[in-house]
Structures are given as C-alpha cells and as structure tokens.
C-alpha positions in Angstrom: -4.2 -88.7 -6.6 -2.1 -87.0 -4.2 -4.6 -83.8 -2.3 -5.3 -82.4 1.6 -7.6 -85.0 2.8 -4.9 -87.8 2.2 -1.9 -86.1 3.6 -3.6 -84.8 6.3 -4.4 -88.1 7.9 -0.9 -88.5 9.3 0.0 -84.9 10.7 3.9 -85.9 11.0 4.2 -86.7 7.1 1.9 -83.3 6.5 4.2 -81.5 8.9 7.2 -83.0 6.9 6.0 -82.3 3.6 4.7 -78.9 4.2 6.3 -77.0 6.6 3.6 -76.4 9.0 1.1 -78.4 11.3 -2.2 -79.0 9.9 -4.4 -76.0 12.5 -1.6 -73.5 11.2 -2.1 -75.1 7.2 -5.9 -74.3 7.8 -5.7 -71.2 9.5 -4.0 -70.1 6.3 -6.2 -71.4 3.9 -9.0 -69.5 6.1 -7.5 -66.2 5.5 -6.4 -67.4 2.1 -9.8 -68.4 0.5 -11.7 -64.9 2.3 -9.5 -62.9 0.1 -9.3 -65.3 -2.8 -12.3 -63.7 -5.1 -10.8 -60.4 -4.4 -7.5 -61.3 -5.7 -8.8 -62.8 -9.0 -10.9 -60.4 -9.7 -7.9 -57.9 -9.5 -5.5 -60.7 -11.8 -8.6 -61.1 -14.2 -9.1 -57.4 -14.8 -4.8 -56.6 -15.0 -4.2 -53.9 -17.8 -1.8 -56.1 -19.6 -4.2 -59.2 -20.3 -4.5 -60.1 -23.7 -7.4 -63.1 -23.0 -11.7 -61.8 -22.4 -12.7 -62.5 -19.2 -13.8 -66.0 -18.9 -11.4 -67.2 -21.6 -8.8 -70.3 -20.7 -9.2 -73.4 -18.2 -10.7 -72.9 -15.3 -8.1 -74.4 -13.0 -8.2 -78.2 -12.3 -7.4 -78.7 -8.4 -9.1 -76.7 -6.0 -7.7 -73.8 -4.1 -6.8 -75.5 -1.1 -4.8 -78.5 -3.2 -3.3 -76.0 -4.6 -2.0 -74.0 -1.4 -0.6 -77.4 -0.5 1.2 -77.9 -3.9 2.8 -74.5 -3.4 4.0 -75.5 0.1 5.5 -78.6 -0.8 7.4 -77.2 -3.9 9.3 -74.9 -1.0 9.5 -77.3 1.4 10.8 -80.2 -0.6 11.9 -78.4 -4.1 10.5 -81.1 -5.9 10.3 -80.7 -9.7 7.2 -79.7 -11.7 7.0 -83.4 -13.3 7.1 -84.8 -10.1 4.4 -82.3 -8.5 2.2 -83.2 -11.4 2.2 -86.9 -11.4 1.6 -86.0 -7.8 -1.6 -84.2 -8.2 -2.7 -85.5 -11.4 -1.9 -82.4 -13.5 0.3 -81.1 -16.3 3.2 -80.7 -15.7 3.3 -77.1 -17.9 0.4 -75.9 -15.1 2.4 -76.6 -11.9 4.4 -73.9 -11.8 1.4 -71.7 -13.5 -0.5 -72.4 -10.7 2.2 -71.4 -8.0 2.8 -68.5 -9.4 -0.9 -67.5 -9.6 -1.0 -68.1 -6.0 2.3 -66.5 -4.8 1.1 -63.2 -4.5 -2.1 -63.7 -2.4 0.2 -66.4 -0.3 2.6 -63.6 0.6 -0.2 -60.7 1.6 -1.4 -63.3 4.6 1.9 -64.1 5.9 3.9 -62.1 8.5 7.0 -60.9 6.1 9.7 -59.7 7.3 9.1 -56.4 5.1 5.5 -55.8 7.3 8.0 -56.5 10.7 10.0 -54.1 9.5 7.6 -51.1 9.0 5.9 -51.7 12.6 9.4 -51.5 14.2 10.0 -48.2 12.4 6.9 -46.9 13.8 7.4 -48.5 17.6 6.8 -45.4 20.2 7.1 -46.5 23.4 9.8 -48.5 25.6 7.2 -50.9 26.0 6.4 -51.9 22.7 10.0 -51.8 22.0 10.4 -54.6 24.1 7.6 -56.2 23.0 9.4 -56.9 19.3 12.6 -56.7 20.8 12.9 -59.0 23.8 15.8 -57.8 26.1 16.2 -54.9 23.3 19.0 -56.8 21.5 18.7 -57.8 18.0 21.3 -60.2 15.9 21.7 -60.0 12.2 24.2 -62.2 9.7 24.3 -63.5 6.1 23.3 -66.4 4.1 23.9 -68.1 0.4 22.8 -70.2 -1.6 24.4 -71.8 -4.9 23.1 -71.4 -8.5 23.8 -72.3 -11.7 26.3 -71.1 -13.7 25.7 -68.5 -15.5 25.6 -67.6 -19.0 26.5 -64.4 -19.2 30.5 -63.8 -18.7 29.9 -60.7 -16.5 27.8 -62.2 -13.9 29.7 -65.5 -13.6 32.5 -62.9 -12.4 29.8 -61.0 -10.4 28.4 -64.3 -9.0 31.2 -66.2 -7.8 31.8 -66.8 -4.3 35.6 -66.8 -3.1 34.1 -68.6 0.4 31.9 -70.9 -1.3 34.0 -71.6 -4.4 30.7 -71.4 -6.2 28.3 -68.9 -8.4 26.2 -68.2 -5.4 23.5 -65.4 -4.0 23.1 -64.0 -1.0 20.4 -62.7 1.3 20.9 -61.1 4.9 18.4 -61.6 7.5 18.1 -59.8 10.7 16.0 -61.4 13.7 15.0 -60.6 17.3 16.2 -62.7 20.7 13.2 -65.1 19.5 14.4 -65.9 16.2 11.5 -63.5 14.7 13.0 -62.5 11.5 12.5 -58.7 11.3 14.3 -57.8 8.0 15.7 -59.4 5.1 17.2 -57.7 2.3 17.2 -58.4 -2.1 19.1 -60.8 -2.8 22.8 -59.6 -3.6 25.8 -61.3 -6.1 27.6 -63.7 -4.2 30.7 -61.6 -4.5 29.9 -59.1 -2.3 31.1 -59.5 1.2 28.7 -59.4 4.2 30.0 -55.7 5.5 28.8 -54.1 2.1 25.9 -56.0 2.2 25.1 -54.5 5.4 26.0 -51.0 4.2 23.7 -51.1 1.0 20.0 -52.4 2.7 20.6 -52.3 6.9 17.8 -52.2 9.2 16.4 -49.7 10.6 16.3 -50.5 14.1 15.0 -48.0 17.4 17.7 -46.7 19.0 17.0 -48.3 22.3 18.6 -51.7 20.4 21.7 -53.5 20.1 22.5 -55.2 16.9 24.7 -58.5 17.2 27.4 -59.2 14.5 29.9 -61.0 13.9 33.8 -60.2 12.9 32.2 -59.6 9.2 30.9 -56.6 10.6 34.2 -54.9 11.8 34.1 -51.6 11.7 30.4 -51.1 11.7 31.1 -49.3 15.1 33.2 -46.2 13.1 31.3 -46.2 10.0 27.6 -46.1 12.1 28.3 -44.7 15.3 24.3 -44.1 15.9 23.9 -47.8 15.6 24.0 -49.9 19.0 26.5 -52.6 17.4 27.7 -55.3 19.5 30.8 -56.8 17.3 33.3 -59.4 18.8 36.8 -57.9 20.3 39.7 -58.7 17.2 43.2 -59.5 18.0 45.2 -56.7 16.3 49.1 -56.1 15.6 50.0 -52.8 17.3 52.1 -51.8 14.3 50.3 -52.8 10.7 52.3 -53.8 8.1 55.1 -54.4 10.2 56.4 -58.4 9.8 57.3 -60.0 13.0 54.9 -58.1 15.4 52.9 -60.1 16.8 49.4 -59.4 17.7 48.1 -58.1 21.0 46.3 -61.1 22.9 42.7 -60.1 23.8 41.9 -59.5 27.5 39.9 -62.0 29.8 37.3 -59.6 29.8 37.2 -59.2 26.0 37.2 -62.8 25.4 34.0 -63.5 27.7 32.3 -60.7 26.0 32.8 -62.6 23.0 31.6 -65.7 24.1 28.6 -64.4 25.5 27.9 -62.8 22.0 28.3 -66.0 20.6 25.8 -67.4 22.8 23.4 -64.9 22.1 24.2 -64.7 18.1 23.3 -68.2 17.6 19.6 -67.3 17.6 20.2 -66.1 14.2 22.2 -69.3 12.7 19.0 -70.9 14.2 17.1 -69.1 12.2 18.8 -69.3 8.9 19.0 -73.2 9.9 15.0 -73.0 9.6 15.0 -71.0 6.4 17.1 -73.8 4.8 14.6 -76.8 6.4 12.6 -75.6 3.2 15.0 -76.8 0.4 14.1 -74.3 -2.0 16.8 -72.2 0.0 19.0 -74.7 0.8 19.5 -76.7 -3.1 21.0 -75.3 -5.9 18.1 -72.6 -7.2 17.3 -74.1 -9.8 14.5 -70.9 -11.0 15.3 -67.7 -13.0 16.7 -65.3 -10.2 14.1 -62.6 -10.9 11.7 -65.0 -8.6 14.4 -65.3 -6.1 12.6 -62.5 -3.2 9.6 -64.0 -4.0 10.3 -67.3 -2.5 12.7 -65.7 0.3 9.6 -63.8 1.1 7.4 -66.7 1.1 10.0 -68.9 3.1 10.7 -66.3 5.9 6.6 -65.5 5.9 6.3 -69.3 6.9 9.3 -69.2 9.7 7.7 -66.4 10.5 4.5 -68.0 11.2 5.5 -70.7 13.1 7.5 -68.6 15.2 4.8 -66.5 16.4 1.8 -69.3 16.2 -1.0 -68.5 14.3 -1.9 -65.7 16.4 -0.3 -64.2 13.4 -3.0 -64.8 11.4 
C-alpha cells in the first residue's frame, strides 16, 4: 500500500510526486489537521445533507494519506483507478475524498485571491515595495485544452484560433519574484488576452507598473490610470494604405523592448511552474465547474514554495 511514510523515505521521489519538499508537505498538514475538526463539523452539519450525523463510512485512509493523494492527483493527473490501486481504495472514493478535502486545502494556502486583497489594502511606500519588489508587476495569459464539447454553442465558444483546439484560459498576474498576485475565472478559449484583461484586471497601487506584452496594445488609451509598460509596435503611417511600409522602431524603442522582455519572463516562469503540476498542463479531463478550484489549489502551492513556508 502506497501512504506518507513510504514516499517520504526518498525526498526527491516525494518532491517529484507531490510538488513540494517533505518540511513544506508537513508544515501543511500541521495547519491542515488544527483546523480539520472544525471543517467537518461545518460539512457534517451543511443545510442540504440528506444523511443523520454519523451515517456513511467513516473514511478509510487517514487525513494525512489523504492530503498526499490530493497532491499527487495535481501534480501528476493520474486517474482515480490508478490512485486507488495506489492507496488501496475504491476507486468511486478517490475523487470523494479530494473533493472533501479541497476546500480546507485551499483556506491554508496563500491564493492569489488573499494576495490580491492585501495589495488593495497596502498604505505605505514601504509595504508597497515589500509585495512589489522594484514596484513593477508583469501579467500574461495561459490555456489549457479540453475536451470537446457537447454542446454546439460552446464548441464555437471554446475553440481556440491559436491553439487550434477547444481550450480555457486563465490570466495570472505576478510580482518581480514570480509571486502570483492575481488570477482570474477561467474564460472560453475564444476570447483574446486584451478582453480578458478588460473583464477581471488587477487592481494594482498606483505606484506600480504592469508588464505586458503586444496582446495588450492599447491598454495605455483605454486605462490611462494604469502604469502599463507594453512593447513599442511597428506601425504604417497611413492604415489601410497597400504599399506603405511600416515605420522601423527607434534604437531606443527597441532596447526598451528587450529590457521588457527580460523582465516579463518572470511571468512565463511562473506559468512554466503552474504547468509542472499536470493537472494544468494535460488535456482537463474534469467537469469545468471544478476548473478555479484546482487553479486555486495549483497557484496556492506555487505560491507556497515561492515564499517558503513562512507562508504558513
């Protein structure tokens, strides 16, 4: 049987498997298992149960097994029969048991959503820079594939022209040390990045400048109170116009762009981590509904191994 004290006697496998180093895994479970009668006394007693208290299985692994189930099904995506020949349960209860947890795993993880509401509520310059090293902020977009659909209207809604596939999309937003501050719902895979941007943006102190890309253009008209730092465009003097050729950028203009670059990759960085866990990076293979849920879950755990488990 497949449970903590195996896996945890070779820290690069539990590392691999998991998503985090063992001291961060049980500096989790700490926090985890301190608020875990709370949280099933609250489940137990939910308006809509239909069961008497006590009724049902009591669950067959223990709470910390079953932490480490739930990180391994977002880290490696592997499927519920495989989990349960894993752990020596039914197959039926894997995903019953994740989804028991979920919400408990998500209160005692640094979301972006809790990142968020402290930077709407930073006063000072100080602790401005504090979440904002260097005050500069970069933000871009990210999909990921899905099935496709049933339903005629969102197969048209769905499909990517980029990725040539029925795909979602989720737009993060992250600090110069790839801290990821905001992330939005996930949107159809037809929308572009710009009305993305303009339907859930961040809500950023003034003080900092937001790095985008040439998806963004026009962000600078459109949001003149935002800081944006977008890259320099070649553009035809006369639009419309065949044979006009555009105007080359400047030397200046061009190293301003490559210095963006430079600095924007903190964010591809960052969405290169969300994807380590392949529950973001394979096909979603779930209803969409729990979509958030595991982009919450996934950036909480980037999250924590960003900051250490100070975060804790």
């Amino acid at each position: 049987m497949f449970n903590y004290a195996v896996l945890s006697r070779n820290p690069v496998i539990f590392s691999s498997f998991t998503g985090l180093q063992a001291p961060e895994f049980d500096a989790l479970y700490t926090k985890i298992h301190g608020k875990y009668a709370a949280h099933e006394e609250k489940r137990l007693h939910r308006k809509d149960r239909q069961r008497r208290i006590g009724a049902g299985h009591p669950f067959k692994l223990p709470l910390r097994d079953r932490l480490l189930m739930l990180l391994m099904y977002h880290r490696l995506y592997a499927t519920s029969t495989l989990l349960g020949f894993l752990f020596d349960l039914g197959q039926s209860n894997v995903l019953k048991n994740i989804r028991i947890l979920e919400p408990l795993v998500k209160e005692n993880l640094p979301l972006p959503s809790k990142i968020h509401q402290r930077a709407k509520r930073l006063g000072t310059l100080d602790e401005v820079e504090e979440l904002f090293p260097g005050l500069k902020a970069f933000l871009d977009a990210t999909e990921q594939m899905i099935p496709r659909p049933r339903d005629k209207r969102k197969r048209r809604t769905h499909y990517s022209g980029k990725r040539k596939r029925h795909t979602v999309k989720t737009q993060i937003t992250v600090n110069k040390a790839g801290l990821i501050l905001h992330k939005t719902p996930h949107a159809r895979g037809s929308r572009h990045d710009y009305p993305l941007f303009k339907w859930r943006r961040p809500r950023l102190p003034a003080e900092v400048s937001l790095g985008l890309d040439l998806g963004y253009d026009g962000v600078q008209n459109d949001y003149p109170e935002i800081n944006a730092m977008v890259p320099f465009k070649r553009r035809s003097p006369g639009r419309g116009k065949r044979g006009v050729k555009a105007k080359p950028l400047t030397p200046e203009q061009k190293e301003f762009n490559r210095r963006l670059a430079s600095e924007r990759v903190v964010v591809e960085h960052a969405i290169s981590r969300l994807k380590k866990f392949r529950i973001m990076a394979q096909e979603f293979r779930n209803r969409l509904r729990n979509y958030d849920v595991m982009t919450d879950i996934v950036c909480g755990l980037v999250n924590l191994r960003t900051l250490g488990m100070a975060a804790l």
